[in-house]
Backbone bond lengths (Angstrom), bond angles and torsions (degrees), N, CA, C in turn:
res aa  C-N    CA-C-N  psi(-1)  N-CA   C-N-CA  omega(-1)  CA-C   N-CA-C  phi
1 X - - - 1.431 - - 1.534 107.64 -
2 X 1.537 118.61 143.00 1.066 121.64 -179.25 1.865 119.36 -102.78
3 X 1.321 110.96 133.38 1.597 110.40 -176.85 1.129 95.80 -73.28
4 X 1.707 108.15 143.34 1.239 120.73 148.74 1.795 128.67 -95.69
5 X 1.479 90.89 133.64 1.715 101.28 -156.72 1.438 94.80 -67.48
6 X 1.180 146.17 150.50 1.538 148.08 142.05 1.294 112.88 -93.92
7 X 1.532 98.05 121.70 1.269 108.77 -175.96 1.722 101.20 -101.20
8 X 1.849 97.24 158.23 1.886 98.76 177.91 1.370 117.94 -63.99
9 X 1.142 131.15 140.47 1.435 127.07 -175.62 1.690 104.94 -81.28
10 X 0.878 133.62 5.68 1.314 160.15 163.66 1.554 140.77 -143.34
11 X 1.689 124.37 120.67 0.884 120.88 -148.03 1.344 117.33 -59.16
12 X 1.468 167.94 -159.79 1.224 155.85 105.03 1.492 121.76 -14.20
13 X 1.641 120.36 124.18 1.284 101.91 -178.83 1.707 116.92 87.21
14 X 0.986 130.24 -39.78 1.630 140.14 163.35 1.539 109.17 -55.73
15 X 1.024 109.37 136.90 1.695 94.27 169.99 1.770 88.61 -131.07
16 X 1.230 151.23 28.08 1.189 141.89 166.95 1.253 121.19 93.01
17 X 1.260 109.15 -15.75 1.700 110.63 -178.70 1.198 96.35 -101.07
18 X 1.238 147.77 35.19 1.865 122.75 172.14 1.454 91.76 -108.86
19 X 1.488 94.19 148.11 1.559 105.90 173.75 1.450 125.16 -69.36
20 X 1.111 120.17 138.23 1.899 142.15 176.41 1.357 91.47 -41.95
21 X 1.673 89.81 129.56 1.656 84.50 178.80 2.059 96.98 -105.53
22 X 1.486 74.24 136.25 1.698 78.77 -160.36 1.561 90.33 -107.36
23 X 1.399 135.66 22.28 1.868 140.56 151.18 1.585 102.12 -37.68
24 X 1.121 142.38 -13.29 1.743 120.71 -157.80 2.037 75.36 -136.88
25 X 0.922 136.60 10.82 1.419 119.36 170.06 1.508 91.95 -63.07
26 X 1.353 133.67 -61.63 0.989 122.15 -151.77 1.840 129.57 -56.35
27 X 1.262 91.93 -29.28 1.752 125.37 165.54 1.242 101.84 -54.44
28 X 1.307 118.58 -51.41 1.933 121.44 -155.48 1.942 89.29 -77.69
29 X 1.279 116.30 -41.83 1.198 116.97 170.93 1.289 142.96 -24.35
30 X 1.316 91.21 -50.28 1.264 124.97 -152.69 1.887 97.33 -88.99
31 X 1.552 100.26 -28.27 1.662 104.81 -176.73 1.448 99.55 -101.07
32 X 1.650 129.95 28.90 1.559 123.40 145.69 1.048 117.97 -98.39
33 X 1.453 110.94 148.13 1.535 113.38 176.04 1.380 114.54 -88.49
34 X 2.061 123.50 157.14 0.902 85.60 -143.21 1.968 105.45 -93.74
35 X 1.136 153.10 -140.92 1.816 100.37 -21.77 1.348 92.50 -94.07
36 X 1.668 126.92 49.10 1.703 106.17 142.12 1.066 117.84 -87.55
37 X 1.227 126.45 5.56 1.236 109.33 176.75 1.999 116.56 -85.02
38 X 1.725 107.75 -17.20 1.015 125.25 -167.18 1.598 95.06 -81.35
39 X 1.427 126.89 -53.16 1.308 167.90 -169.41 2.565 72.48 -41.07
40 X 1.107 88.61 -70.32 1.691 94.66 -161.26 1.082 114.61 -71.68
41 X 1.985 114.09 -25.28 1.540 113.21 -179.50 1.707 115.42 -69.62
42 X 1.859 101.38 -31.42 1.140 119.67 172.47 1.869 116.34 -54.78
43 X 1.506 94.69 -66.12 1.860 84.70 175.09 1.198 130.58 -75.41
44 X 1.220 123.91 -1.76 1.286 121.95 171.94 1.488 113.83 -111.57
45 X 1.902 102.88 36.66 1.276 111.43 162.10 1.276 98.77 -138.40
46 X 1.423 128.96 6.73 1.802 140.84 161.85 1.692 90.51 89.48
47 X 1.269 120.24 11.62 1.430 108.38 171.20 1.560 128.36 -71.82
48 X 1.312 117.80 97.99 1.257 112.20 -171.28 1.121 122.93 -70.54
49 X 1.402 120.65 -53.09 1.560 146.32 140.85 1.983 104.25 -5.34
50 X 1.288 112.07 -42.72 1.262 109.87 -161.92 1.861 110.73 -106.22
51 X 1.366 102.48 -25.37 1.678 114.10 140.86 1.623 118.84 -33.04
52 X 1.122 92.62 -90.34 1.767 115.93 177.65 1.529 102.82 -44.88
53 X 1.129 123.10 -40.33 1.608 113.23 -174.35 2.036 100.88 -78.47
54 X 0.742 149.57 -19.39 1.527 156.20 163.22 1.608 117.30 -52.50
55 X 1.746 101.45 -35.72 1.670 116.11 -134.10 1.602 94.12 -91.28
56 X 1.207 158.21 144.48 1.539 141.66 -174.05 1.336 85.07 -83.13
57 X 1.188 118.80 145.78 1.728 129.11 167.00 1.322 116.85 -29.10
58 X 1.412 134.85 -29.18 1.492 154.96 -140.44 1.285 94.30 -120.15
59 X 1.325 114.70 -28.30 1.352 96.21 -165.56 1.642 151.05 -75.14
60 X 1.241 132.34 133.30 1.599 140.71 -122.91 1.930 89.58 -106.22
61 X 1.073 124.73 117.91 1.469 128.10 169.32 1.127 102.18 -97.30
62 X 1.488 134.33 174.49 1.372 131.20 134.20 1.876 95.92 -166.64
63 X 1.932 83.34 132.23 1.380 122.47 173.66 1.890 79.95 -81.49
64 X 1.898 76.95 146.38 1.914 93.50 165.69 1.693 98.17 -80.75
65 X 1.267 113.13 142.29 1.595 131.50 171.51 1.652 101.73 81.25
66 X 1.389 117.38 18.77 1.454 118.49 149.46 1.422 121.40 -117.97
67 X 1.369 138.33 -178.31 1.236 126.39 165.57 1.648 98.99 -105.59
68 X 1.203 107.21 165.14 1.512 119.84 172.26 1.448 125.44 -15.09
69 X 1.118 150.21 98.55 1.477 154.67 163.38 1.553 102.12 -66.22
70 X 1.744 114.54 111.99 1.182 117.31 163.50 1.532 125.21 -118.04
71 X 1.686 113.06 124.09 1.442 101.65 155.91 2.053 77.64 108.55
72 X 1.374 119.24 152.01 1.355 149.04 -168.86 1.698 95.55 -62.52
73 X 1.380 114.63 -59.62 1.361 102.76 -164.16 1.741 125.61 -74.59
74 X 1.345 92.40 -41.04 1.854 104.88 166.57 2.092 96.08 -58.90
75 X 0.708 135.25 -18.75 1.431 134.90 176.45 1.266 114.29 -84.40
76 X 1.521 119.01 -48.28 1.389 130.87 171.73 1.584 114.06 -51.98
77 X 1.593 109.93 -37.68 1.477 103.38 -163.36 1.139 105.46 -86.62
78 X 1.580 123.50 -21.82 1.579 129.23 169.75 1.232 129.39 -76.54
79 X 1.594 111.26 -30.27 1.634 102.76 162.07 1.597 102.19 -84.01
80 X 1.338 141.93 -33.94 1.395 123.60 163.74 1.656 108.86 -31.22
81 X 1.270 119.22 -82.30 1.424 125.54 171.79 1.280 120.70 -23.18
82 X 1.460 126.34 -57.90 1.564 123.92 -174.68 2.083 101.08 -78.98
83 X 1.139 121.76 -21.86 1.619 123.89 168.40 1.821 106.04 -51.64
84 X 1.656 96.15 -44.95 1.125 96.67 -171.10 2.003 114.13 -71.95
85 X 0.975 102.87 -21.50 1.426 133.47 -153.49 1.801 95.05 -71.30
86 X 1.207 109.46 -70.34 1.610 133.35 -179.99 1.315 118.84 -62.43
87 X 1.254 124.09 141.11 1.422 144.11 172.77 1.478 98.22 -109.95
88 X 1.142 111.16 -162.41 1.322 134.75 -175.34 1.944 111.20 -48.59
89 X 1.281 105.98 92.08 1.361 89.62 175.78 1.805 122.27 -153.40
90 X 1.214 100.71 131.29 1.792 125.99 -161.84 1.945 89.81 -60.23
91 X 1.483 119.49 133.21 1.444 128.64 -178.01 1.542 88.73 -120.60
92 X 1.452 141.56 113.33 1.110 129.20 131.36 1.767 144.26 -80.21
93 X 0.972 106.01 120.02 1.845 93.86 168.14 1.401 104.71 -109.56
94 X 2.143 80.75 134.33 1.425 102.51 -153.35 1.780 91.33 -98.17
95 X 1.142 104.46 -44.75 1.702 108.74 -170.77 1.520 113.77 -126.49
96 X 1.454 113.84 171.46 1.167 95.68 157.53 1.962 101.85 -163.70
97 X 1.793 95.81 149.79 1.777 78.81 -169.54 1.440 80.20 -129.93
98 X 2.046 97.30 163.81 1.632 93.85 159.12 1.474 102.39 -140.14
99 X 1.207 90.88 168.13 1.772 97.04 162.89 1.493 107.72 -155.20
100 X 0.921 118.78 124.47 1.866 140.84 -173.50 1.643 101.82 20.26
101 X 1.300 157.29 -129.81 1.099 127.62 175.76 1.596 140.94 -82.66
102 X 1.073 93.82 40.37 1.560 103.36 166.64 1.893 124.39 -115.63
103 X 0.950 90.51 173.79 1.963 90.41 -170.90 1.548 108.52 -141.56
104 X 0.701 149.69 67.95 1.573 141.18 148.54 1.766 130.82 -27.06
105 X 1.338 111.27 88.69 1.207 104.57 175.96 1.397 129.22 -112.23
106 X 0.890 123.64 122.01 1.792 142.97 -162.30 1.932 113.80 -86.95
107 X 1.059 109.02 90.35 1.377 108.02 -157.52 1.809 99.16 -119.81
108 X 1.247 107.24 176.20 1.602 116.57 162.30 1.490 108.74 179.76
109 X 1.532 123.45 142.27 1.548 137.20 -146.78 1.691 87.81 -147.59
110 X 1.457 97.40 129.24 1.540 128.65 162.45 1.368 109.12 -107.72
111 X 1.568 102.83 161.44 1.585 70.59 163.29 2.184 88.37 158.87
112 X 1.452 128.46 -138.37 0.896 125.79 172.54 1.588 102.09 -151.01
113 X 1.613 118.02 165.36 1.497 120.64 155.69 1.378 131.97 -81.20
114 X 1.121 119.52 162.62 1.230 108.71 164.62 2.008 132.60 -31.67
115 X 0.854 91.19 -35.08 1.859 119.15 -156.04 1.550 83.35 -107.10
116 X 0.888 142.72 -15.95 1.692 140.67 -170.27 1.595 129.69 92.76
117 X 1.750 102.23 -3.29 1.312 80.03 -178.02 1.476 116.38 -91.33
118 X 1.350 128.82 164.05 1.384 148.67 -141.07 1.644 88.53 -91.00
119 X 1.780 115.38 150.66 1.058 115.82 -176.45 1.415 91.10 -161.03
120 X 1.549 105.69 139.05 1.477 110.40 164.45 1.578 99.80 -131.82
121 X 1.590 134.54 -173.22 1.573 143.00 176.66 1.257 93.04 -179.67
122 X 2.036 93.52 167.64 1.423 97.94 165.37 1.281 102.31 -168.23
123 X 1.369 124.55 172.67 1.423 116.89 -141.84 1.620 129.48 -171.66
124 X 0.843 126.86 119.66 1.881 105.05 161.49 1.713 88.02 -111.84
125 X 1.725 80.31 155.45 1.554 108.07 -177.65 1.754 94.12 -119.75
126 X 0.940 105.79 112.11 1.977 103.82 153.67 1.322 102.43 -98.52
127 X 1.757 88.65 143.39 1.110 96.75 -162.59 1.903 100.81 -138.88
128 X 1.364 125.92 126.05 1.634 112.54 -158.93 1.839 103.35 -115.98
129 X 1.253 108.71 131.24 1.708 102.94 -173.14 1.539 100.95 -141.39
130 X 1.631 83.54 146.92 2.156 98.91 179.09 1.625 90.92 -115.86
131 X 1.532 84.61 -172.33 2.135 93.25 161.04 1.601 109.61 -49.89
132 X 1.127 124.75 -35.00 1.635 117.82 -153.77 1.819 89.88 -95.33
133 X 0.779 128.40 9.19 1.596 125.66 169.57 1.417 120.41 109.76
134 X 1.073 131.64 -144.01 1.720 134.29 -167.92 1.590 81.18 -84.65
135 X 1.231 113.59 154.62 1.674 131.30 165.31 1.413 128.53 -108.95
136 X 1.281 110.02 -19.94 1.574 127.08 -142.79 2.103 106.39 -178.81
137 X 1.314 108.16 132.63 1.404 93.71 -174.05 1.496 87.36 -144.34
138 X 1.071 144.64 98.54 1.639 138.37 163.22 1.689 104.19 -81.00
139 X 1.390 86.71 110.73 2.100 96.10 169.63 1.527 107.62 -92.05
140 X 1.083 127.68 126.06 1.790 137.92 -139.51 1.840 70.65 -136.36
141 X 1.420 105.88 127.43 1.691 129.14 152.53 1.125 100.10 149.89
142 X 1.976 106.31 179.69 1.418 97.24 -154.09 1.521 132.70 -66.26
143 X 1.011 109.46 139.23 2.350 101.69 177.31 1.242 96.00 -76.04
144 X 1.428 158.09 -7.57 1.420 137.81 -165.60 1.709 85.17 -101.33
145 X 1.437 137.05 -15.10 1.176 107.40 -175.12 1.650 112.59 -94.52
146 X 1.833 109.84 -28.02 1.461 117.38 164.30 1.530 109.17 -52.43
147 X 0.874 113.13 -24.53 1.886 113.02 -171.29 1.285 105.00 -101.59
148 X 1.075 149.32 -40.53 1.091 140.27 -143.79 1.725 111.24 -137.09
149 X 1.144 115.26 -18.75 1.776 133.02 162.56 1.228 100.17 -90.92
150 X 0.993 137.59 -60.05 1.392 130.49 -146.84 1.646 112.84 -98.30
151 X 1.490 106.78 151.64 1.536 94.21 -179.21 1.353 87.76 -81.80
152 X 2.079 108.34 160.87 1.420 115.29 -160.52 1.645 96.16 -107.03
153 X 1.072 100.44 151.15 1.724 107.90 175.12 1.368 104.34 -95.80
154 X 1.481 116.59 135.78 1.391 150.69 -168.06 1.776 101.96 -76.36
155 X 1.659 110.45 74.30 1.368 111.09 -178.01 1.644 127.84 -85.98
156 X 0.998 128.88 86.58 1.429 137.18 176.48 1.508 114.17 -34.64
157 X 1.399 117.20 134.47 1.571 94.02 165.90 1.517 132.44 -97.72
158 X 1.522 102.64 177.59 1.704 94.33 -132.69 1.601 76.98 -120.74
159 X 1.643 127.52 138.84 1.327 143.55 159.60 1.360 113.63 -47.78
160 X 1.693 119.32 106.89 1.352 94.10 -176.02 2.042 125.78 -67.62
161 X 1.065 104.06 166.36 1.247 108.07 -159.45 1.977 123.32 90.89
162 X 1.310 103.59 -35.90 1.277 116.09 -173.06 2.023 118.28 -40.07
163 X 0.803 133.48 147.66 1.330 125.52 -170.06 1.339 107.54 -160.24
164 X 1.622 132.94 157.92 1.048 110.32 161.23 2.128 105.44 -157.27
């Protein structure tokens, strides 16, 4: 039988609070095709405006512990909301994979709230794109912390088909 080694869950010297060093986002960038790659240069410059311009009009998001976000404007009012939501907080991309139109991105964010309390996540996002832009964006991390950390955004329901 073979031992299993345990490794530190933290390096030497780390004590858990230093911020994600987000220096090699720009690298991971650089290996999406586009417009995810525009899609990431945009939010991880708080550009919402530049989100929504990537996204095909149609296109279906979904945060875990929401249902489906369809169409530019139901999208607009939720990243407005979570802009408002956040304080100071470090976004890393850790990986990134593809395969013909899809994107896998492997991320995790420290960081603080608005109000101060402390927040970390982590995540892959698939993310699916044609000529007309992203189609489809599944944000993958935990739902007990969207629900239960976070203040919740006031989601209306949406006609299916509806778009805008």
């Amino acid at each position: 039988m073979t031992a299993i080694e345990t490794l530190p869950v933290l390096p030497a010297g780390h004590t858990g609070q230093e911020p994600y060093d987000t220096a090699g986002n720009a690298e991971l960038i650089a290996l999406m095709p586009a417009p995810v790659d525009a899609f990431y240069l945009a939010f991880l410059s708080g550009d919402i405006a530049g989100v929504l311009a990537v996204l095909d009009p149609r296109a279906v998001v979904h945060f875990p512990s929401y249902r489906p976000f369809v169409g530019r404007a139901e999208l607009a009012a939720y990243f407005t909301f979570q802009s408002e939501v956040f304080g100071a907080l470090d976004f890393q991309l850790v990986d990134v994979l593809r395969a013909d139109a899809a994107t896998a991105v492997i991320w995790r964010e420290k960081g603080v709230l608005a109000d101060g309390t402390p927040w970390s996540s982590h995540g892959v996002d698939t993310l699916i794109s044609t000529p007309s832009g992203i189609t489809h964006v599944e944000v993958g991390g935990p739902a007990w912390a969207l629900r239960d950390v976070l203040p919740r955004f006031n989601q209306t329901p949406s006609p299916i088909g509806a778009h805008s």
